[in-house]
C-alpha positions in Angstrom: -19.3 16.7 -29.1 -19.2 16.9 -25.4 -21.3 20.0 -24.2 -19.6 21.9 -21.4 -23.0 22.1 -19.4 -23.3 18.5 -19.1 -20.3 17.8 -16.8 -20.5 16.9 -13.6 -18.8 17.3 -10.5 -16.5 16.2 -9.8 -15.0 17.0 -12.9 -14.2 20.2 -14.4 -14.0 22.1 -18.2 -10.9 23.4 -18.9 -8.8 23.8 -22.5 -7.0 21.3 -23.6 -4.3 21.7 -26.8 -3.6 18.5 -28.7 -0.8 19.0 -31.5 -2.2 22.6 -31.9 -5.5 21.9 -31.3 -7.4 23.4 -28.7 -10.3 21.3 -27.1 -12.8 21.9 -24.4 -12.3 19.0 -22.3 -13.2 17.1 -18.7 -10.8 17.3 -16.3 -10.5 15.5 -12.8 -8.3 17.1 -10.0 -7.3 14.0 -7.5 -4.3 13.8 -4.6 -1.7 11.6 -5.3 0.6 11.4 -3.0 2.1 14.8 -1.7 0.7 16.6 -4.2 -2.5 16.7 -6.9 -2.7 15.9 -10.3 -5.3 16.5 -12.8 -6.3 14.3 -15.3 -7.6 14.2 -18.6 -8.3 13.3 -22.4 -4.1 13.4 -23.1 -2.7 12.2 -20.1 -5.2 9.2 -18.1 -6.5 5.8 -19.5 -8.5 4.0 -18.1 -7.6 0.0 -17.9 -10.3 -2.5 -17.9 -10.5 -5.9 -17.6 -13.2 -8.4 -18.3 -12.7 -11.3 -15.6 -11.8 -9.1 -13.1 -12.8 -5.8 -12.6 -11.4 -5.4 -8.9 -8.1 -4.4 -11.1 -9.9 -1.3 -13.0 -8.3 1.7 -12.7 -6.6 4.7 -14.6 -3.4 5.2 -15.8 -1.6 8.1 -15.7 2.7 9.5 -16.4 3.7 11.0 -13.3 7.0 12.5 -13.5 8.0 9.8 -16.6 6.7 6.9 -14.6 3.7 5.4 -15.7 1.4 4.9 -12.6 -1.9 3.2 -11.5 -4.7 5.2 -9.3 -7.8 4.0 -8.5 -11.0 5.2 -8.9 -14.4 4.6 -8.1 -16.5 2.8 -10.8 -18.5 5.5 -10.7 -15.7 7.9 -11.5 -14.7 5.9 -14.3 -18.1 5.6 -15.3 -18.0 9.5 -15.8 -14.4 9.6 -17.6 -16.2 6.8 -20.1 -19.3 8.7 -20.4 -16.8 12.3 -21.1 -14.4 9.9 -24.1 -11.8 9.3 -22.0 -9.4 6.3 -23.3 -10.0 3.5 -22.8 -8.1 -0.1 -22.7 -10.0 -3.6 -22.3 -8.3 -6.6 -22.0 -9.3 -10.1 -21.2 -6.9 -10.6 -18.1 -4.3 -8.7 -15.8 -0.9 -8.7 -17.4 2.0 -9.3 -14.5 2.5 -5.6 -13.9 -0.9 -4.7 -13.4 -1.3 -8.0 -10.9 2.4 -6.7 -8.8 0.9 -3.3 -9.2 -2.7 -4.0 -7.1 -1.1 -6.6 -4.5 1.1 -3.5 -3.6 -1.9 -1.2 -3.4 -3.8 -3.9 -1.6 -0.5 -4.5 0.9 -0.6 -0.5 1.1 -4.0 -0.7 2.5 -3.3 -3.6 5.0 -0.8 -1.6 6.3 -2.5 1.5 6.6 -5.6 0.0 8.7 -3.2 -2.3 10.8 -1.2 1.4 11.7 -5.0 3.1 12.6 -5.7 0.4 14.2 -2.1 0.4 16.5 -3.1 3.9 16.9 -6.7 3.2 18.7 -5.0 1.3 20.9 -6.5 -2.3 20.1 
């Protein structure tokens, strides 16, 4: 059983009720988009894959929408190490592939706008 104590920043303890069932569990408060979300043992997977770990991440609903955030490996490290669910699979599937171009094009985007800004 997961002692309290032993969680780290930047995780949290907070109650947790699972069909009835109250648990003390890790929780991680993260921006996404506008607002915050917090995730834990119901409501974040993490997805895993063995040739290409690049495409780690966590998986999370957000308003009914199943949605990809990425972490740190050492964050997901820490949601392993605190029982958080986990899925491995060999490869990508399609979505997962469409779903981290789009984050990577995101990016692009993002540093090619800073970059406009400082005048260069």
């Amino acid at each position: 059983m997961l002692n309290p104590e032993d969680i780290e920043p930047p995780f949290g303890v907070g109650r947790l009720d699972v069909d009835g069932v109250e648990y003390v569990a890790p929780f991680l408060r993260c921006n996404y988009g506008e607002g915050e979300i917090e995730l834990h043992w119901g409501n974040a997977t993490i997805r895993a894959f063995h040739f290409d770990d690049t495409m780690n991440h966590v998986e999370t609903r957000i308003e009914g929408k199943l949605k990809g955030i990425r972490m740190g490996q050492d964050i997901m490290d820490l949601m392993i190490k605190y029982g958080y669910p986990m899925r491995v699979d060999p490869v990508p599937d399609e979505a997962t592939v469409d779903w981290f171009l789009s984050m990577e094009m995101s990016e692009l985007d993002r540093e090619l706008d800073e970059l406009g800004e400082d005048g260069l």
